[in-house]
N, C-alpha and C positions, 0 to 999 in steps of 0.2 A: 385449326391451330396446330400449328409443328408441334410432333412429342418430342418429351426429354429426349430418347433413347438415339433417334432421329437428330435432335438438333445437336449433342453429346458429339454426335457422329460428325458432323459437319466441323463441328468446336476443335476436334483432336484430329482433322487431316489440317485445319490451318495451321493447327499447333506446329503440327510434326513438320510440313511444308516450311512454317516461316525458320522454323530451331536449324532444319539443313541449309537454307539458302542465308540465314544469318553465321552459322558458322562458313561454308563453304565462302561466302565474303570475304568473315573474317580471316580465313586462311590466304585469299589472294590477297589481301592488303597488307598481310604480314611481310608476304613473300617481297611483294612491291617496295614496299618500304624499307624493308631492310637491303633489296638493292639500292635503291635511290642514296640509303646513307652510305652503305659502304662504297657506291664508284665516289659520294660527295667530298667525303672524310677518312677515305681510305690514306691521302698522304700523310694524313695529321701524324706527330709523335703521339707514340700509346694510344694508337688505332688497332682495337684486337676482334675479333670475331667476335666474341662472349659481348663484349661490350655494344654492337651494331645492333644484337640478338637484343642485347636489352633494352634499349632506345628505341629500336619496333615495338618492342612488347609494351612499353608504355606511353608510346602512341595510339598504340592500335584501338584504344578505347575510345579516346578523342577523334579518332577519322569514321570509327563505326555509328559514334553519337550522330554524327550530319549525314551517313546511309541510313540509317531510321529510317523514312520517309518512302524511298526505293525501295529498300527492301520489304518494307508492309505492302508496297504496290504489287511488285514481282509475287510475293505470297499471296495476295488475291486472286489476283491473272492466273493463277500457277491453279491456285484450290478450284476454281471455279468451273476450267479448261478442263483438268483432271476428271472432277464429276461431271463435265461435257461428254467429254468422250467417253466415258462408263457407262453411259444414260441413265445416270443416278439421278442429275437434275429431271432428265425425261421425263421419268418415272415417279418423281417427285409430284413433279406440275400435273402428270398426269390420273394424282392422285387426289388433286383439288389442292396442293400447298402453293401458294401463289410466292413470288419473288421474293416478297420485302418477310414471308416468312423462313425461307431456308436462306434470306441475307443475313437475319436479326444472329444468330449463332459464330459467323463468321466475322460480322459487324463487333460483336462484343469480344471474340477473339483480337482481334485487330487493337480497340478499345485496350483489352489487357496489356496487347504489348506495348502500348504503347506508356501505359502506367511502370511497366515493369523497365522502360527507356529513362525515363525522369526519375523515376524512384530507386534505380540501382546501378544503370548503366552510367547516368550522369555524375551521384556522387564519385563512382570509382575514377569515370574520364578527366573528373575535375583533379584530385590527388595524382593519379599518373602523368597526367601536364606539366605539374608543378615537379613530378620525379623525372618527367625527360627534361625538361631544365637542368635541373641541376646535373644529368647523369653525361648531356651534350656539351654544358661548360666546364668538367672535371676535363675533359680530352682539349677541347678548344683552347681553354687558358688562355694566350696571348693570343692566338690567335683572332680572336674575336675584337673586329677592330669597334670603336664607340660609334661607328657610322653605321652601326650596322641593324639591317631591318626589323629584326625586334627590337629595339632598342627601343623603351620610350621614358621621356623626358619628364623632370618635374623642378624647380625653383624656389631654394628659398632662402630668405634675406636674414642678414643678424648684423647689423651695425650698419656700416658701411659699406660691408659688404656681400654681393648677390654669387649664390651658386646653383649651377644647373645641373642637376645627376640625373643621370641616365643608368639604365639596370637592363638587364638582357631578361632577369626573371624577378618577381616579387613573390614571396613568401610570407607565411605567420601572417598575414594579414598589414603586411608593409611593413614591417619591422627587421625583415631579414631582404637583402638586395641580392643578386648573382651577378658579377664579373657587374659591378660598377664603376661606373667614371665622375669624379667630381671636378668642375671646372672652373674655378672659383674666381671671380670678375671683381674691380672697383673701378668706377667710375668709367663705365664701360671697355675697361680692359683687362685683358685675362692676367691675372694673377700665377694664378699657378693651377695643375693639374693634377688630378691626383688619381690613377688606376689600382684597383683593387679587385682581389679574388671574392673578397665576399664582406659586407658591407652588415652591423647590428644596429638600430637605433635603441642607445642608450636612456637614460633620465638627462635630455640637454643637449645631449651631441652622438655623433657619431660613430661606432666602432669598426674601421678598416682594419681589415687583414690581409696582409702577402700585400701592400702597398708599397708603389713606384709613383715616386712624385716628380715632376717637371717644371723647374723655376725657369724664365728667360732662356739663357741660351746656355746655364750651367750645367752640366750634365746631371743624368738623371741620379735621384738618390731612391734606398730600398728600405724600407720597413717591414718588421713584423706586425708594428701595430701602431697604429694611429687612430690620434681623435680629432675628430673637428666639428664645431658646435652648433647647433641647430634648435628653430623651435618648432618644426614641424611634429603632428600627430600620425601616429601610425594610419587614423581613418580617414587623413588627406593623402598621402602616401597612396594608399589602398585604391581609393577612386583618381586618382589622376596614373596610376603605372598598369593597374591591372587590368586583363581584356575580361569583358563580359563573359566570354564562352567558357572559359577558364574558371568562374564562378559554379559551384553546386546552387543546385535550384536551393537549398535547408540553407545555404548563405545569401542569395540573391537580397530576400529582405531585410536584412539586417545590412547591406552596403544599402540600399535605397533607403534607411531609415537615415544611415548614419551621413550620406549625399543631405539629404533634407538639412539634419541639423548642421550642418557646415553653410548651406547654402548655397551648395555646387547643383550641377542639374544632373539629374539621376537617370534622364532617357534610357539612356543606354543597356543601364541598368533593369529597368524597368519592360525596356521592350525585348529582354533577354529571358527574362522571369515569364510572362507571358506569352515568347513564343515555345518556351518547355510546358507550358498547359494545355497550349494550342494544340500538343502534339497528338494526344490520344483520338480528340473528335479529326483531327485531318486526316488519320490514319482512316479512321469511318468513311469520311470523305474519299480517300481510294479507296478504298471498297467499293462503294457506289459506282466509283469511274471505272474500277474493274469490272463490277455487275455490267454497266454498259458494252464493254467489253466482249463478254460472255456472252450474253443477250445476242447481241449480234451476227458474234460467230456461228452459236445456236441455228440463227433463220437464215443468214446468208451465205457463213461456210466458205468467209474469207478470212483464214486463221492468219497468213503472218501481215496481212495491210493491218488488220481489225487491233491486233494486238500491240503492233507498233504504232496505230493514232493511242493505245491507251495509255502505252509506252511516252510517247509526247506529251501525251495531257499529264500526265504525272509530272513530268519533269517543267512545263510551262507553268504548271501550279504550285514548283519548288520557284524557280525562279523569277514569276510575280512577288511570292511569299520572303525571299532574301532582298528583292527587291524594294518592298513596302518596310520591312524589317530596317533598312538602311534610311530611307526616312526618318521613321520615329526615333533611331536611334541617336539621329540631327538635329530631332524636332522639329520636322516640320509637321508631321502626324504626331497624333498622341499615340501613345504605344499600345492601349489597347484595343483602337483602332489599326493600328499597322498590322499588328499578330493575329485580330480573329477576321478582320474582313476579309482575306483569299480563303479561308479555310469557309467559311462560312458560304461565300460566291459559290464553292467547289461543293460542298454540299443540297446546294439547292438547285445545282447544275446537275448533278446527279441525281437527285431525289426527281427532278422533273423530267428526264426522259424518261426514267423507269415510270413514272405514275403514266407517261406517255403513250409508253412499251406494252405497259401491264395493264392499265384500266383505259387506255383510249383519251 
């Protein structure tokens, strides 16, 4: 049996390995990113540095949530190699502590971070989503045409007649819109159009602000404020504009509860929730694939072939895993199928060479 002192030790090199390779990430993602916005939106009026700075910064939680994964790998590969070459494992093994005991330390390291992914990293990625919305449409303004790729759509009827809005961002839980478009139809022709900076659902209707409305061929008129009446609920709102990843896991249940009682289908939702659970055992699961990794290098002393198949198998077992995810989210898998079967496959794929490796 691994002592404390001994496994402690293993616990605080993956610490310290995974804490630098998640920051040094997150520094080139910053960096990338905020080139990316400033060549994208460098022409816009009231494009300023401070401003590009900030719209990285509250990306950069939501691009670091989906490296999770990578970077628990690269920290395995990283911890494992490190006490390769020290002949710390040597030494280890060759003091009767057999694999699956100087993994278990490293295993519940991994485990950790990946609780400390869902439980701190996602609340924060979900709120900063919602802040670079709004902080990307303060500069875009007109520019953001209603075709455009975030853009998603919702419908609803009140007499005679049908309107389709569309939002770049959803807020408060559907009740607040970003840079909306209402397009108001009867008897399948458009009526009139209505753009808007930022859109309230009141008690019944409506509340548009900074509203440009468009009748026929008369030119356009400007509002401060406009209402237009509706009977939609903020919790149909919610599930028809909002993206799952965008969701905090502490909210995911409460949109699946509230999908149910509308009688909308909650996949999405649901295969969302459960691939943030998935996240800790799959991190175990790289580990394992990195133990194999190690293992290898160990007996054969093929460092960069060895490291780059673990390098693949990591990233083929991200991309079965978004894979099967886009399923359930369709429905055609149930979602708790879709999220734990790769993780699970990847586990017993690991656990069985090591038992392979290690006991024959």
């Amino acid at each position: 049996m691994i002592g404390v002192t001994l496994g402690f030790y293993f616990f605080r090199r993956f610490a310290a390995i995974t804490m630098w390779n998640f920051l040094g990430v997150a520094a080139l993602v910053f960096i990338v990113t905020f080139t990316e916005i400033a060549g994208r939106a460098g022409e816009l009026e009231g494009y300023s540095a401070g401003w590009a700075l900030s719209l990285a910064a509250f990306q950069l939680p939501f691009i670091m949530q989906q490296a999770v994964p990578f970077i628990g790998l690269i920290a395995a590969i990283a911890t494992l190699l490190s006490l390769n070459r020290k002949y710390e494992l040597v030494i280890a093994r060759a003091a009767g502590i057999s694999a699956w005991q100087f993994l278990t330390p490293i295993a519940a390291g991994a485990f950790v971070f990946g609780l400390l992914s869902i439980l701190i990293l996602n609340p924060i990625a979900a709120w900063t989503f919602s802040a670079a919305q709004i902080v990307e449409a303060e500069v875009r303004g007109a520019q953001t045409s209603a075709s455009a790729p975030n853009e998603r759509w919702i419908k609803q009827r009140t007499g005679d007649l049908e309107t389709v809005i569309g939002a770049e961002a959803v807020l408060e839980g559907g009740t607040d819109l970003i840079n909306p478009t209402f397009i108001v139809m009867q008897d399948r022709q458009i009526v009139e159009r209505l753009d808007a900076s930022r859109a309230r659902l009141g008690e019944g209707h409506w509340e548009l602000h900074d509203v440009v409305r468009r009748r026929g061929r008369t030119n356009p008129q400007t509002f401060d404020y406009y209402e237009l009446p509706t009977e939609l609920r903020p919790e149909l709102i919610s599930q028809q504009l909002t993206r799952p990843e965008s969701v905090s896991i502490f909210a995911l249940p409460g949109m699946i509860d509230a999908a149910s009682s509308l009688g909308l289908r909650a996949e999405a939702f649901s295969t969302q929730l459960h691939s943030l659970l998935t996240l800790p055992p799959l991190l175990v699961a790289l580990t394992l694939i990195a133990a194999t990794v190690s293992m290898r290098f160990t007996r054969m002393g093929q460092s960069a072939t060895v490291i780059l198949g673990g390098v693949f198998a990591g990233f083929l077992l991200y991309v079965v895993s978004v894979l099967v995810r886009a399923f359930g989210s369709a429905g055609f898998v149930p979602p708790v199928v879709a999220a734990w079967t790769p993780v699970l496959v990847a586990m017993f794929f690991g656990a069985t060479f090591l038992l392979f490796k290690e006991d024959g």
